[in-house]
C-alpha positions as CSV (number, residue, x, y, z in Angstrom):
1,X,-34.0,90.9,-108.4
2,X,-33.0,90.2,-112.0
3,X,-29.5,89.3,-113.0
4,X,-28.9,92.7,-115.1
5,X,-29.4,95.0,-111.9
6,X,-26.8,93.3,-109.8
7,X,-24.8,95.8,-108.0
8,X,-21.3,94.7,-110.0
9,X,-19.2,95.1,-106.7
10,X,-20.7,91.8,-105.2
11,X,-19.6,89.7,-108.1
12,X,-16.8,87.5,-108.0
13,X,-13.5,89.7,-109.4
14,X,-10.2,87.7,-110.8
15,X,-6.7,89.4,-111.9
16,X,-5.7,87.8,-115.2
17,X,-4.2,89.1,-118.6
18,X,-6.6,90.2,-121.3
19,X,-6.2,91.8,-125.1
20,X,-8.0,94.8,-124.7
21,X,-9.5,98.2,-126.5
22,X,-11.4,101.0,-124.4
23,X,-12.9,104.2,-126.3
24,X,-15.5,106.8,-125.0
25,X,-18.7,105.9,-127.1
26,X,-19.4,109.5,-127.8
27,X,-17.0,111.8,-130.4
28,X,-16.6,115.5,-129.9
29,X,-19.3,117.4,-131.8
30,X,-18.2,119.9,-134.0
31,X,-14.7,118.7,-134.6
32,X,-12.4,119.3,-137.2
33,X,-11.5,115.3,-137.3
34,X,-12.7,112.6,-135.2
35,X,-11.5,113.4,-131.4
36,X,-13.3,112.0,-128.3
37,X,-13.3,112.7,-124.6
38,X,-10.0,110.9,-124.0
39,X,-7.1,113.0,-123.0
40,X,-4.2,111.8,-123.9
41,X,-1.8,114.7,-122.7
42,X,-2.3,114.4,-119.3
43,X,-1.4,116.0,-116.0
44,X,0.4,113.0,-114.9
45,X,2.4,112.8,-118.0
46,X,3.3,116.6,-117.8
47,X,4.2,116.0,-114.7
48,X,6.6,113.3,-115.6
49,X,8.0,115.1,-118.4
50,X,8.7,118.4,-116.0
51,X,10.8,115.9,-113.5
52,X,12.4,114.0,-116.3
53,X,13.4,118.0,-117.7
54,X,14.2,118.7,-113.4
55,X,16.2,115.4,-113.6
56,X,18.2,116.9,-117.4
57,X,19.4,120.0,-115.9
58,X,20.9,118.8,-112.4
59,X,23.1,116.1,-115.0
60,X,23.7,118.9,-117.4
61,X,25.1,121.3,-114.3
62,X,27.5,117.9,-113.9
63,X,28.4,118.1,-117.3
64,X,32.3,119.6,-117.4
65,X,32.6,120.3,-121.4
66,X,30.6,122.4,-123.6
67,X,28.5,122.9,-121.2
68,X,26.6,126.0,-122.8
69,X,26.6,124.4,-126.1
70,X,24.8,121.6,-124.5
71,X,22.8,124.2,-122.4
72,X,22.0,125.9,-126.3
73,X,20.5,122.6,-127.7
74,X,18.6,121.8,-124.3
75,X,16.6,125.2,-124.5
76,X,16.0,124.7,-128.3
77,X,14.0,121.3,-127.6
78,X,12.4,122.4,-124.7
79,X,10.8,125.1,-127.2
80,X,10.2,122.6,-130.0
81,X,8.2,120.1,-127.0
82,X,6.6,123.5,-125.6
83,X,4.8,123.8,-129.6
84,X,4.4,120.2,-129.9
85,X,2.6,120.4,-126.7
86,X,0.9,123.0,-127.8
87,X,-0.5,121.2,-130.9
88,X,-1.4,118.1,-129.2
89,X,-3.6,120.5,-127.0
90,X,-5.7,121.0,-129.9
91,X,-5.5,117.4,-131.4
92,X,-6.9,115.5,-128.6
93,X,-9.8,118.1,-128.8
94,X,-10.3,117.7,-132.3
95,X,-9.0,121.2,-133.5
96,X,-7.1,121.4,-136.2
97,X,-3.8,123.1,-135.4
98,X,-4.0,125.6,-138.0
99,X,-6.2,127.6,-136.1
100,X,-3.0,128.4,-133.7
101,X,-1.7,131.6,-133.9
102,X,1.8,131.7,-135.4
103,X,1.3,128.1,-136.1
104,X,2.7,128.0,-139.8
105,X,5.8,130.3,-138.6
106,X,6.5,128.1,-135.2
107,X,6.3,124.8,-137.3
108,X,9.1,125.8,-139.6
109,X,11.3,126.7,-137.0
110,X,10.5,123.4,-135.1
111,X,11.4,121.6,-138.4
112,X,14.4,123.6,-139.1
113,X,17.7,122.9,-138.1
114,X,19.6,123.7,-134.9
115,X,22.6,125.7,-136.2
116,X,24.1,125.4,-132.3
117,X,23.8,121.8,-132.6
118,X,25.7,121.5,-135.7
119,X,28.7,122.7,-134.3
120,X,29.1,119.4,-132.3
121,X,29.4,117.6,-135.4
122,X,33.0,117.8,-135.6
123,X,34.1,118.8,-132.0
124,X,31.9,116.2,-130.8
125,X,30.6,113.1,-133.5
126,X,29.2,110.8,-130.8
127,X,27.4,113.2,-128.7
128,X,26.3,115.0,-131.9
129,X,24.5,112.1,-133.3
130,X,22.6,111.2,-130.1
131,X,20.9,114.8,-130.3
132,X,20.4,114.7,-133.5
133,X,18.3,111.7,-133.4
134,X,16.5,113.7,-130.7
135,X,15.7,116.2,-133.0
136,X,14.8,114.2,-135.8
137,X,12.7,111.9,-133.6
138,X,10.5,115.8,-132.3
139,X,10.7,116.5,-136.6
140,X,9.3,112.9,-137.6
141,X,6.2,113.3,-134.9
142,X,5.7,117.1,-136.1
143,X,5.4,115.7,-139.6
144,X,2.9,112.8,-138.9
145,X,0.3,115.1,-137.1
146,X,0.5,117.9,-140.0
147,X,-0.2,115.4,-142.2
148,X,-2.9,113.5,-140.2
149,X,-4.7,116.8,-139.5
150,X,-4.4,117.7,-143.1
151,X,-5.9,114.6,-144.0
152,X,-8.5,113.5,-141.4
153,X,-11.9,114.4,-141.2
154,X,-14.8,113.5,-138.7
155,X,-15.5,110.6,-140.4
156,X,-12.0,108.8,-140.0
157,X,-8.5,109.6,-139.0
158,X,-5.8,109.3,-141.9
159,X,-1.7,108.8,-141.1
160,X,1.2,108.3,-143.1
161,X,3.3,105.9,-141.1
162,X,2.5,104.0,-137.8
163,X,5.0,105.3,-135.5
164,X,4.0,103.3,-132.6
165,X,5.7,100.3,-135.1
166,X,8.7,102.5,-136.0
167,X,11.4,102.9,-133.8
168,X,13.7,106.0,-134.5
169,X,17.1,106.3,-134.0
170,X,16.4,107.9,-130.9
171,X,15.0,105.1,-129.6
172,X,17.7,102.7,-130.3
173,X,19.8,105.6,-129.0
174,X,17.9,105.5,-125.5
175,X,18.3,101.9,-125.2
176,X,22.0,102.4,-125.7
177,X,22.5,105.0,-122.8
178,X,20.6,102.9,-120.5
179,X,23.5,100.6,-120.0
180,X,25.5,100.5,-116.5
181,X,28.6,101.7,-118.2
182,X,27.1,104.8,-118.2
183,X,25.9,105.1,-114.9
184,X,27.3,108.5,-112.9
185,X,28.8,109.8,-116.2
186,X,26.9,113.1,-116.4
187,X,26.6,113.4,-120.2
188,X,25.5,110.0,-121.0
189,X,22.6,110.8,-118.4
190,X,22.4,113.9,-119.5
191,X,21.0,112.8,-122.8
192,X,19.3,110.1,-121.7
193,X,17.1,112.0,-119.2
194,X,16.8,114.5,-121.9
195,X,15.3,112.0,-124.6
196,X,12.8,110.1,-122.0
197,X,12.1,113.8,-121.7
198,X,11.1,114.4,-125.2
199,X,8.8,110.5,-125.3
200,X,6.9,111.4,-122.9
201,X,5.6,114.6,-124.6
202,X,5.6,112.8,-127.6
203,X,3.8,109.6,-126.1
204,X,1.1,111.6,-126.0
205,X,0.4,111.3,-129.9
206,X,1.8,107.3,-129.8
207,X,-1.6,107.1,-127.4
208,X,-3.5,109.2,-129.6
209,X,-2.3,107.2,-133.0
210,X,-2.7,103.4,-131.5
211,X,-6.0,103.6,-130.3
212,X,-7.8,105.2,-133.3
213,X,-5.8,102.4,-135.7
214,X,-5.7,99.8,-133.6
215,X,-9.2,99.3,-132.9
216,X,-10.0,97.8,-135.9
217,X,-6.8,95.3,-135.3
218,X,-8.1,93.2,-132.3
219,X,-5.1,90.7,-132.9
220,X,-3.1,93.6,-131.9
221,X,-4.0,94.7,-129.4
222,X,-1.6,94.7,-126.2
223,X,-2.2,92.1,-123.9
224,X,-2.7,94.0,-120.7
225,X,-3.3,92.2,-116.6
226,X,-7.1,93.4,-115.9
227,X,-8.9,92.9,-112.8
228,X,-12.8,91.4,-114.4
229,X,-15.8,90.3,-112.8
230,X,-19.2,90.1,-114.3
231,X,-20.2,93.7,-113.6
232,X,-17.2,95.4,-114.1
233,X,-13.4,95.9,-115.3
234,X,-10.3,97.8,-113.7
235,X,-7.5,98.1,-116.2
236,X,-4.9,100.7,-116.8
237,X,-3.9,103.5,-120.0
238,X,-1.7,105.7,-121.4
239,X,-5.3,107.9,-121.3
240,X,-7.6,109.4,-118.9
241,X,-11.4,109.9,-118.9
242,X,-13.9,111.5,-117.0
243,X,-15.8,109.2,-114.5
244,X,-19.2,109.2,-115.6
245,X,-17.8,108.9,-119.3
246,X,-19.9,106.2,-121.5
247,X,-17.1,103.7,-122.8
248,X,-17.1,101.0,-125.2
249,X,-14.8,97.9,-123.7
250,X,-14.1,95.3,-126.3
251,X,-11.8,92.7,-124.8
252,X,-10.4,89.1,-125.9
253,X,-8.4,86.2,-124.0
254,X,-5.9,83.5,-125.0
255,X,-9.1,81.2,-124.5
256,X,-11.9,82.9,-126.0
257,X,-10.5,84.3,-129.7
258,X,-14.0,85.8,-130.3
259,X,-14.1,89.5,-129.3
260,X,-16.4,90.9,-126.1
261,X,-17.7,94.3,-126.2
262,X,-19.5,95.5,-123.8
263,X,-21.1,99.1,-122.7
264,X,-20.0,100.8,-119.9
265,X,-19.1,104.0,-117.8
266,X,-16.8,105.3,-116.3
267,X,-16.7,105.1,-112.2
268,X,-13.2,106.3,-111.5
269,X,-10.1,107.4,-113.1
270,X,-6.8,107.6,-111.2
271,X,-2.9,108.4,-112.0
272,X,-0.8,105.2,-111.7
273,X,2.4,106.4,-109.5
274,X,5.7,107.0,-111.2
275,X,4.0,105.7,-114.7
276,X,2.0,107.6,-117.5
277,X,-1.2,105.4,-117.2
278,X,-4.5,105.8,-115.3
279,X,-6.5,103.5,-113.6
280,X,-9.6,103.1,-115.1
281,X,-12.4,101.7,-113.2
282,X,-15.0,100.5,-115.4
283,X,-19.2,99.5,-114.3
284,X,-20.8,97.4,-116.9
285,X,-24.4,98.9,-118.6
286,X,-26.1,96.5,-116.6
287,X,-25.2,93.0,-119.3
288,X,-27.1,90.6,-119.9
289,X,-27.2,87.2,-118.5
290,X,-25.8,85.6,-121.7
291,X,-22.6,88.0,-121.5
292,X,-22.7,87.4,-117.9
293,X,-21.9,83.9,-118.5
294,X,-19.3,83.9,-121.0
295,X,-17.3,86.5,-118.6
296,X,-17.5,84.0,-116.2
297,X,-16.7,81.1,-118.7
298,X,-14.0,83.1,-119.9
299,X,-12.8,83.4,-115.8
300,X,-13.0,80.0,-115.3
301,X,-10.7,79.1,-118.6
302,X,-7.5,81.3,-117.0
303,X,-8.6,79.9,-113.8
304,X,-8.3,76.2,-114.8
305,X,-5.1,76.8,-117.3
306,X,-3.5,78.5,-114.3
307,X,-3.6,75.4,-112.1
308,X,-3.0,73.2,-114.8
309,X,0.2,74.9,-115.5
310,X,0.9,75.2,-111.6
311,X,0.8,71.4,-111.3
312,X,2.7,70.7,-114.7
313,X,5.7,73.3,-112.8
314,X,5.1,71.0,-109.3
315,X,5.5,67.7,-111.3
C-alpha cells in the first residue's frame, strides 16, 4: 500500500503550537463579493450572546438607580445588534446588504444617536461614557461593513480600517470593569455583561475581517496549539464549516519559517464549550510523501526543542 493512501488516523499525532490559516477552497458562486462556506455567525456564538443578554438583565433588575433609563438604552442596543446581526447574515453569504428591506432606513437609526442615553450625560458622566463607547463601538463596525460591501467585489474584499488591530474605547472600557473592585456591584456588571454582549455579535465580523486580510500576512498569523500528524490536523476557530467541506490549511512553526499548505476536508466540526470556536477536524488530500516528511521533520523539531528546554529548566 503506497504512502498517500494511509488511513491518517494510524499516524503518529503530537499537540504543539502552530501559525496557522484555514479557508474553504471553494467561494460562493454568484456573490455580490467574495464570501465562502464559512459561517462566522454561528449558533454557538448566538448562543453565547443570548446568555451574556440573560446574564445583563438579572444585573440590570439589581441595579437600584435609573433603572428604566438604563433599561431604555439596553433595549436600544439590543435593536442596533438585532440589524447588525441581520447584516452579517447576508455578509457571510456574500449578499450585499442593500438588498435588505428597510436597510437604508434601519442603518440611520442604528447610526443615530440615543437621545435616552444622552440624558446620563450630566446625571450620570461615568456611566454615560461607558455606554457610549458601546454605542460608538456597534457605529464604528456598522461603518466598516457599509463600506467594505460598498467597495468589495468577487474578486477581492476592500476595508477601511483593520478593526481586529484597533481597540475602541469600549474595549479599554471592558478591561476596566473586569477588575475585582467591581465584583457584586450590579451596575459595573451590568455594563460589563452588556458590552461582552455586544463583541460577541460583533466578533462575528472581527472573524469575517481577519481571515480574508490576514491570509496574505503569514507572519501574522495567531499562533494557535494544534493536534498534527501526517494525515491530518485538529485545530480550533472563531468559524464553522461543513464536514465534507474542501479546505485549504497553510500552517508554519517557530522551526520551519517556510509556509505548508496542504489540501484537505473537512471530517468534523464541533462547538468548543463556553467559547466561540469550533473544533475543526481536518483529513489531509491524501499528501505526498515529500510533505509527509517535512510534517514529521517539523514534529520532530518541537519535539527535540521541547526536551531541550525541559532539561535546560531541570539543570
Amino acid at each position: 500500500m503506497s504512502s498517500s493512501t494511509i488511513d491518517s488516523r494510524r499516524f503518529f499525532r503530537l499537540d504543539m503550537p502552530v501559525y496557522a490559516h484555514i479557508m474553504p477552497r471553494n467561494r460562493i458562486p454568484g456573490c455580490d463579493f467574495f464570501a465562502t462556506s464559512a459561517v462566522y455567525l454561528t449558533k454557538q456564538r448566538l448562543a453565547m450572546a443570548d446568555a451574556k443578554l440573560i446574564e445583563a438583565k438579572d444585573w440590570l433588575a439589581k441595579v437600584k438607580d435609573e433603572t428604566d433609563l438604563a433599561g431604555v438604552v439596553l433595549s436600544d442596543i439590543v435593536k442596533r445588534i438585532a440589524f447588525f446581526n441581520d447584516v452579517m447574515q447576508g455578509v457571510q453569504a456574500g449578499n450585499a446588504p442593500f438588498k435588505l428591506e428597510d436597510y437604508g432606513r434601519n442603518l440611520s437609526l442604528a447610526k443615530a444617536e440615543n437621545a435616552h442615553l444622552e440624558t446620563y450625560k450630566l446625571s450620570s458622566p461615568k456611566s454615560y461614557a461607558f455606554f457610549k463607547g458601546i454605542e460608538n463601538k456597534i457605529k464604528t463596525y456598522l461603518n466598516e461593513v457599509h463600506y467594505m460591501t460598498q467597495n468589495s467585489d468577487s474578486r477581492e474584499i476592500k476595508y477601511r480600517q483593520l478593526l481586529y488591530v484597533t481597540p475602541t474605547q469600549a474595549d479599554q472600557n471592558l478591561d476596566i470593569l473586569k477588575s475585582t473592585k467591581f465584583d457584586g456591584l450590579a451596575l459595573p456588571q451590568f455594563i460589563r455583561a452588556l458590552t461582552e454582549y455586544v463583541n460577541l455579535s460583533l466578533g462575528s465580523f472581527l472573524a469575517f475581517q481577519q481571515d480574508s486580510v490576514l491570509k496574505r500576512y503569514p507572519t501574522q498569523w495567531e499562533s494557535i496549539s494544534v493536534n498534527l500528524s501526517e494525515g491530518g490536523i485538529r485545530v480550533e476557530q472563531p468559524k464553522a464549516l461543513k464536514p465534507g467541506e474542501a479546505v485549504c490549511v497553510a500552517f508554519h512553526s517557530d522551526n520551519h519559517a517556510s509556509i505548508i499548505g496542504i489540501k484537505g476536508s473537512v471530517v468534523a466540526c464541533d462547538p468548543v464549550a463556553k467559547t466561540a470556536r469550533y473544533c475543526l477536524r481536518i483529513n489531509f488530500d491524501f499528501p505526498d510523501r515529500a510533505q509527509q516528511m517535512l510534517i514529521q521533520k517539523i514534529m520532530n523539531q518541537f519535539e527535540i526543542s521541547q526536551c531541550a528546554e525541559w532539561i535546560t529548566n531541570a539543570g
